[in-house]
Backbone as CSV, one residue per row, in Angstrom:
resi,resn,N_x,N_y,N_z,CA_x,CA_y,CA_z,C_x,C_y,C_z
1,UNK,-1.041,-5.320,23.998,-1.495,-5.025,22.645,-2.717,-4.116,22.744
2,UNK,-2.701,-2.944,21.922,-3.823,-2.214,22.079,-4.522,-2.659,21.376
3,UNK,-6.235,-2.100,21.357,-7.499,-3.076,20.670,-7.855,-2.507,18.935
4,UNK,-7.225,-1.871,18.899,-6.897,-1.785,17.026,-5.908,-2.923,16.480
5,UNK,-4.973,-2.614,17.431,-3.873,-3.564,16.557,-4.876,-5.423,16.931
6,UNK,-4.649,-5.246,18.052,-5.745,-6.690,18.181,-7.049,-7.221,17.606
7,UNK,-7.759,-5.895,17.326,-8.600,-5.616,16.132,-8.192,-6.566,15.006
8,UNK,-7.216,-5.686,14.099,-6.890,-6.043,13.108,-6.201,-7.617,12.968
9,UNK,-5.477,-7.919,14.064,-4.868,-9.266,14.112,-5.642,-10.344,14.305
10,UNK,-7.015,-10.037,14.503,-8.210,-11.208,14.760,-8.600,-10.937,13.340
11,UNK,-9.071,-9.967,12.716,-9.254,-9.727,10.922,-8.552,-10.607,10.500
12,UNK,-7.084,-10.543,10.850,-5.959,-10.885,9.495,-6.206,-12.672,9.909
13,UNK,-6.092,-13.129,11.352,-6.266,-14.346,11.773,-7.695,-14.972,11.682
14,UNK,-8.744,-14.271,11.481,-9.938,-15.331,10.743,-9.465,-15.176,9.612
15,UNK,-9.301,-14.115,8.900,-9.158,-14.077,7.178,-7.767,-15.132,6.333
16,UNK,-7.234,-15.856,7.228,-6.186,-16.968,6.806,-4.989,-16.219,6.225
17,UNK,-4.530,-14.777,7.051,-3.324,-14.372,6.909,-2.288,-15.255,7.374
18,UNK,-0.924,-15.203,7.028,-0.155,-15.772,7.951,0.563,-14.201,8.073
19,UNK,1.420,-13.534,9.098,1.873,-12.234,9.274,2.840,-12.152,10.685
20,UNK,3.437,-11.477,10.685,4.059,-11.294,12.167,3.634,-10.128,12.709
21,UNK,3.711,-9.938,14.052,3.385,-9.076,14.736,4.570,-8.308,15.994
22,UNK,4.681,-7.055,15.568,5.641,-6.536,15.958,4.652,-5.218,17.289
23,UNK,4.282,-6.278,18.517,3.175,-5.671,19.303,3.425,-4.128,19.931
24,UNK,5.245,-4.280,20.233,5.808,-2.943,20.946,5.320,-2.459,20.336
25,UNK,5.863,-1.836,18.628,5.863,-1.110,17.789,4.297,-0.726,16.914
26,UNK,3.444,-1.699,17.293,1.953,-1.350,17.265,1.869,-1.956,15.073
27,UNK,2.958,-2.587,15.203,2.952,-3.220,13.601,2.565,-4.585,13.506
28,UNK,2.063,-4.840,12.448,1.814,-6.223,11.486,2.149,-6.002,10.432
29,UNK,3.056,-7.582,9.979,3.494,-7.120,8.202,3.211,-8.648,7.905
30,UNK,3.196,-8.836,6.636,2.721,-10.235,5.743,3.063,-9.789,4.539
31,UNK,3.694,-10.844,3.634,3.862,-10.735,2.530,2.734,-11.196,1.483
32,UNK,2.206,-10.448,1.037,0.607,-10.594,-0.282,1.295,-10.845,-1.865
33,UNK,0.601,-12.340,-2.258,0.828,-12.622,-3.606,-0.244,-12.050,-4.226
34,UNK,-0.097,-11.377,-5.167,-1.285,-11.222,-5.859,-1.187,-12.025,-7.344
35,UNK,-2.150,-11.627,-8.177,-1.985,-12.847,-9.606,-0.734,-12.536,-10.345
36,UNK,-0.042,-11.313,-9.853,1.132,-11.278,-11.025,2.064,-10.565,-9.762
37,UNK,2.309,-10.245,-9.099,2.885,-9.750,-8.164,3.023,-9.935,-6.454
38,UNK,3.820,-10.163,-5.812,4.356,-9.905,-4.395,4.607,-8.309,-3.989
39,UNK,4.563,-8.402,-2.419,4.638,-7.328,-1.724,4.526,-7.528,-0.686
40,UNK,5.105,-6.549,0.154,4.930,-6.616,1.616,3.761,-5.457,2.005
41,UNK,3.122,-6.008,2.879,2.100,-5.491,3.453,2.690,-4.628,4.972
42,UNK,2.273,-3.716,5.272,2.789,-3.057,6.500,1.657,-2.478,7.178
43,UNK,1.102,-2.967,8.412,-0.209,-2.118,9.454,0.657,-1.680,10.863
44,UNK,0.227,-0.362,10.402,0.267,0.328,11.839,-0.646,0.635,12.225
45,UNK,-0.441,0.185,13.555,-2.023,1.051,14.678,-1.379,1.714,15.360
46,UNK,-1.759,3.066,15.113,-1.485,4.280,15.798,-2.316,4.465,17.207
47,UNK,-2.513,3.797,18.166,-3.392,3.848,19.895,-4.041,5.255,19.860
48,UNK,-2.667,6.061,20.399,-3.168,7.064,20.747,-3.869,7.983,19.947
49,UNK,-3.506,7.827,18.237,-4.260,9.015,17.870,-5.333,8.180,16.946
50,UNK,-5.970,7.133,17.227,-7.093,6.211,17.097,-6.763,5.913,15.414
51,UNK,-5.775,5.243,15.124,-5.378,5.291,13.839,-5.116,4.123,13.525
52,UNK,-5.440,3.633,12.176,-4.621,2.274,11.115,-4.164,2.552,10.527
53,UNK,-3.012,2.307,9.805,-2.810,2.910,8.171,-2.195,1.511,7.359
54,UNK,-2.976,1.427,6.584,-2.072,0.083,5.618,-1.321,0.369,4.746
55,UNK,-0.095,0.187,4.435,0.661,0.020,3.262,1.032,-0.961,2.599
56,UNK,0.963,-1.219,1.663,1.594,-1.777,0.298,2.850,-1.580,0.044
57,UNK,3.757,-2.146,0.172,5.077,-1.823,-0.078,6.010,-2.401,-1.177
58,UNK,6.428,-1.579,-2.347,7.037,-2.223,-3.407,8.138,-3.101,-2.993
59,UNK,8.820,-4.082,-2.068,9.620,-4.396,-1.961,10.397,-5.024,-2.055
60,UNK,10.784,-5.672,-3.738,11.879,-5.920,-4.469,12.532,-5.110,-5.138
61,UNK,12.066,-3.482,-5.208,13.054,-2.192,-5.522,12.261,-0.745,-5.078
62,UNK,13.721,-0.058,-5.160,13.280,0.864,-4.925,13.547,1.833,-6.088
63,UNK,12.894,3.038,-6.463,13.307,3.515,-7.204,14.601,4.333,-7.407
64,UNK,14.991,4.630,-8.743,16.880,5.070,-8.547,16.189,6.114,-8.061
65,UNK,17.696,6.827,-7.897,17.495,8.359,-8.026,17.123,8.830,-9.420
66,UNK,17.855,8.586,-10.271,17.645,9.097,-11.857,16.527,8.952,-12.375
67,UNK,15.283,8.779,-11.806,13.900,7.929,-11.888,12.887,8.637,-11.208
68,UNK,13.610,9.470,-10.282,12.165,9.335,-9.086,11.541,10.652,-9.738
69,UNK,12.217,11.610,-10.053,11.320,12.845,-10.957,10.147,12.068,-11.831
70,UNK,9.896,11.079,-12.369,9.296,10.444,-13.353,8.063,9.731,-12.252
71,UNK,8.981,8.502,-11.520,7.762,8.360,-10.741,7.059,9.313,-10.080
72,UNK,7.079,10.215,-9.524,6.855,11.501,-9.122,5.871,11.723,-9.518
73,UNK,5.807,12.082,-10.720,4.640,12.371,-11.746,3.692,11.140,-12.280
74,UNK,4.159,10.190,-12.486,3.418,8.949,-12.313,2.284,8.994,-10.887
75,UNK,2.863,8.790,-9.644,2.773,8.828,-8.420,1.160,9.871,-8.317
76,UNK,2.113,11.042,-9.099,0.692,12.120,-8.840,-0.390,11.402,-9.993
77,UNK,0.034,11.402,-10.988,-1.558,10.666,-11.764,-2.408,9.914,-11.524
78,UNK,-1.671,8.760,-10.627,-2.270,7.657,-9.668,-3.292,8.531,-8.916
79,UNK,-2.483,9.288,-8.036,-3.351,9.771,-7.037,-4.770,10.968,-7.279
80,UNK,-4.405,11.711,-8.598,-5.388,12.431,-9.298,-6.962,11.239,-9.682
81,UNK,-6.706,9.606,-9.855,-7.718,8.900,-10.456,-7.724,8.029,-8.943
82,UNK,-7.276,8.328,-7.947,-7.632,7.588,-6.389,-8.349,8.035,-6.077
83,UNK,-9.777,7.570,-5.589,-10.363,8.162,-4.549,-10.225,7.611,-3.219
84,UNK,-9.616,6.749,-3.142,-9.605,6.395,-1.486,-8.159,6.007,-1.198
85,UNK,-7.342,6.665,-0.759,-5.720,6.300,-0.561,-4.556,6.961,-1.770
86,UNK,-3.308,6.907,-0.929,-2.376,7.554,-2.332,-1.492,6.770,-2.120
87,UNK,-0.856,6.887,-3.393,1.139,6.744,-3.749,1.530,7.423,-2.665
88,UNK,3.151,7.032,-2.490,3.444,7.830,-2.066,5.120,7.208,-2.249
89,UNK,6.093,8.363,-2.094,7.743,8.187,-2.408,8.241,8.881,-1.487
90,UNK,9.403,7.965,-0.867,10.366,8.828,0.132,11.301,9.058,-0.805
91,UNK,11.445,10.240,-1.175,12.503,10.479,-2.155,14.008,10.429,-1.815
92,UNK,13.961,10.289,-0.023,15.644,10.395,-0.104,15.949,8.554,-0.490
93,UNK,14.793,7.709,-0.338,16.178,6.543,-0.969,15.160,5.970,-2.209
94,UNK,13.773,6.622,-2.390,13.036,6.008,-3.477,12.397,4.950,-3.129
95,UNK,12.077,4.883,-1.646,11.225,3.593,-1.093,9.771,3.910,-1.743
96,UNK,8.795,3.095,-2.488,7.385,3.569,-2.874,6.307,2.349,-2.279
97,UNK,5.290,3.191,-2.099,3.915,2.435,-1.323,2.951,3.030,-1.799
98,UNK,1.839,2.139,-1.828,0.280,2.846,-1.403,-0.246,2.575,-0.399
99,UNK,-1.233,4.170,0.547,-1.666,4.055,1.803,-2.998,4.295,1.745
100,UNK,-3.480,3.370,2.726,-4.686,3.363,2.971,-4.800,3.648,4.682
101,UNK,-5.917,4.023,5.360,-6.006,4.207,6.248,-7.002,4.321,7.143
102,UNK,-7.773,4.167,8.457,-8.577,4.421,8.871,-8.554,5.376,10.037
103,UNK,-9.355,6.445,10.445,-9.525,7.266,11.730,-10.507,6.741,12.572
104,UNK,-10.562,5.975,13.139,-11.047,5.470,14.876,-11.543,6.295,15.490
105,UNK,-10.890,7.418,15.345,-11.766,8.171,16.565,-13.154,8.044,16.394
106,UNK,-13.714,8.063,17.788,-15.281,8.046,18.167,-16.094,6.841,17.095
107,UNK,-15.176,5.990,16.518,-15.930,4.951,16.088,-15.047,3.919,16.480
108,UNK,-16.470,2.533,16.385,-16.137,1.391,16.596,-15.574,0.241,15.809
109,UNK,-14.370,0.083,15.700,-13.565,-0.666,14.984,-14.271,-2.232,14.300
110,UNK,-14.612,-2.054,13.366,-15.187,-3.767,13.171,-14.484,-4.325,11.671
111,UNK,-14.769,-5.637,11.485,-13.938,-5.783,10.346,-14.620,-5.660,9.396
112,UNK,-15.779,-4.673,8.967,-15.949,-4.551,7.552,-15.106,-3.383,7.200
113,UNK,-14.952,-2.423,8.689,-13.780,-1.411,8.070,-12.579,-1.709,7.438
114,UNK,-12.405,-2.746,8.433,-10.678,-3.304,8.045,-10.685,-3.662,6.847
115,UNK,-12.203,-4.988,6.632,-11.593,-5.414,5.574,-11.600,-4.577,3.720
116,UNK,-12.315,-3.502,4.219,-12.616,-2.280,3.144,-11.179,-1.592,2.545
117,UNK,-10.367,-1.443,3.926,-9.455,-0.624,4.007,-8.111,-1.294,3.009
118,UNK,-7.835,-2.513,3.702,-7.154,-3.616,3.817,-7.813,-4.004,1.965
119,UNK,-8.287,-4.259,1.851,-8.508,-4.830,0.211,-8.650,-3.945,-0.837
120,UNK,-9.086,-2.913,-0.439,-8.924,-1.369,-1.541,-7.431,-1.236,-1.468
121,UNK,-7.009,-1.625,0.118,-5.691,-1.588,-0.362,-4.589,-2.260,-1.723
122,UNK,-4.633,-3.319,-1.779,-4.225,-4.685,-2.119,-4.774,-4.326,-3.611
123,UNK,-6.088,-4.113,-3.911,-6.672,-4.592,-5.327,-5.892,-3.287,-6.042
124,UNK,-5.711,-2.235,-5.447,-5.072,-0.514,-5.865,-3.377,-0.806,-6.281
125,UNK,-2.881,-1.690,-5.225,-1.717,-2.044,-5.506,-1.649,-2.992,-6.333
126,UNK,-2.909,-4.159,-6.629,-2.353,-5.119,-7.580,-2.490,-4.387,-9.006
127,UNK,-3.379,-3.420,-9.373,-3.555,-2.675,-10.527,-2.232,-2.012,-10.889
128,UNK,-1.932,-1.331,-10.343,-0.808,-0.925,-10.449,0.364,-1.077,-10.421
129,UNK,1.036,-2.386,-9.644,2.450,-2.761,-9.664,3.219,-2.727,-10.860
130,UNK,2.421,-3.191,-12.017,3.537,-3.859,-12.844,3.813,-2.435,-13.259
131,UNK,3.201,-1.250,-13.087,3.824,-0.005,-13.850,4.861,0.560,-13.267
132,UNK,4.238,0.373,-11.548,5.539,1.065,-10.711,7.151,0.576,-11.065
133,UNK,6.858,-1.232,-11.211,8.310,-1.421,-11.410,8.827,-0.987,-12.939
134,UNK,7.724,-0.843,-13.940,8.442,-0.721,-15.195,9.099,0.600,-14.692
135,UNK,8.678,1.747,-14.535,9.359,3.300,-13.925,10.645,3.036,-13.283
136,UNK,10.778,2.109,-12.447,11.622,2.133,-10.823,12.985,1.478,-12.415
137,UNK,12.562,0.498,-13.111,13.402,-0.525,-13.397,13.723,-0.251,-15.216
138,UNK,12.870,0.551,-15.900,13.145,0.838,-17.369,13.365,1.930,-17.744
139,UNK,14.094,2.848,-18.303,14.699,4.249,-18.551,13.116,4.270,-19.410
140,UNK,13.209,3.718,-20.095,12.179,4.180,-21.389,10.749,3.974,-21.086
141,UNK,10.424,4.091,-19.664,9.199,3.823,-19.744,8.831,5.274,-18.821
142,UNK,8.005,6.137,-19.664,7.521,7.317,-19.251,6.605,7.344,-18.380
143,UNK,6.090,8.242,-17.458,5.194,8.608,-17.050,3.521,8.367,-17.567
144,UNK,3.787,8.930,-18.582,2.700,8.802,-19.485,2.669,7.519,-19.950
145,UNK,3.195,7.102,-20.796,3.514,5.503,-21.126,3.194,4.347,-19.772
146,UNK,3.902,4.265,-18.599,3.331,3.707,-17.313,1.858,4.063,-17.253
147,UNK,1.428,5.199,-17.276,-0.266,5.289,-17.259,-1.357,4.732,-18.308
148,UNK,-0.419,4.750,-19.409,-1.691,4.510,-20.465,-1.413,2.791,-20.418
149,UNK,-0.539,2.286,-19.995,0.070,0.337,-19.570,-1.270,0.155,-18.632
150,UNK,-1.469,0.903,-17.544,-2.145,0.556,-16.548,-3.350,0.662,-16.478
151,UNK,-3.723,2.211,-17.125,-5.215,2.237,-17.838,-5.694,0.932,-18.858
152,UNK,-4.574,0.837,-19.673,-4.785,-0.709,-20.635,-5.036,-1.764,-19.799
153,UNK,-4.698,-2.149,-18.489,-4.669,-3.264,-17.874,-6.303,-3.275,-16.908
154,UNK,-6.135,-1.979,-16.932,-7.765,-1.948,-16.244,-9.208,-2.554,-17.632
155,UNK,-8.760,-2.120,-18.252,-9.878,-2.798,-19.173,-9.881,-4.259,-19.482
């Protein structure tokens, strides 16, 4: 196990994760309840190029095809009012996440990074879920309409 990923797996193991660890592949995943929503969590430690990246992963749908032009633009509005991490859509099957990430190089890994990284993650995704699925899952719910739901939910 390299000392990022072990890094992070002493984070997730004081912080009362439960998660698996997929050591070849330099992954950890755990599933995160939040107050109105589930998700899978996904960490990669990248070794060689001194890297973390966390994702958030919508994963009880994905978006249709007939949809993803919409999230798309959703996706970008998100990321226009992010300052730290983005949306993001694989458009060939409509898988959606938010990423967060850290660069290692020439610094020393400790867990206030992680846990910065790791919970901006989570609180970005809990703000936002319930819009992603209205998009992924309601014809009638616009772009615009998903934003002004979520802006409403922030207040």
């Amino acid at each position: 196990m390299g000392a990022i990923l072990e890094s992070i797996s002493e984070f997730l193991d004081d912080d009362g994760w439960n998660f698996e660890s997929f050591t070849d592949d330099g992954v950890l995943r755990a599933r995160f309840a939040g107050a109105n929503a589930e998700w899978d969590l996904i960490i990669i430690a990248r070794e060689e190029q001194e890297q973390a990246i966390f994702y958030s992963h919508v994963a009880e749908s994905a978006t249709p095809e007939h949809r993803r032009r919409e999230m798309c633009e959703f996706l970008n509005r998100l990321n226009n009012r992010t300052v730290y991490g983005a949306f993001e859509m694989d458009m060939r099957d409509g898988e959606t996440m938010f990423r967060t990430a850290l660069d290692l190089q020439d610094v020393d890994i400790n867990d206030k990074l992680i846990r910065n990284a790791l919970y901006t993650n989570l609180g970005t995704m809990e703000r936002y879920h319930g819009s992603l699925i209205a998009i992924m899952k309601d014809d009638m719910v616009s772009a615009e309409v998903a934003l002004a739901i979520a802006l409403d939910e922030e207040e």
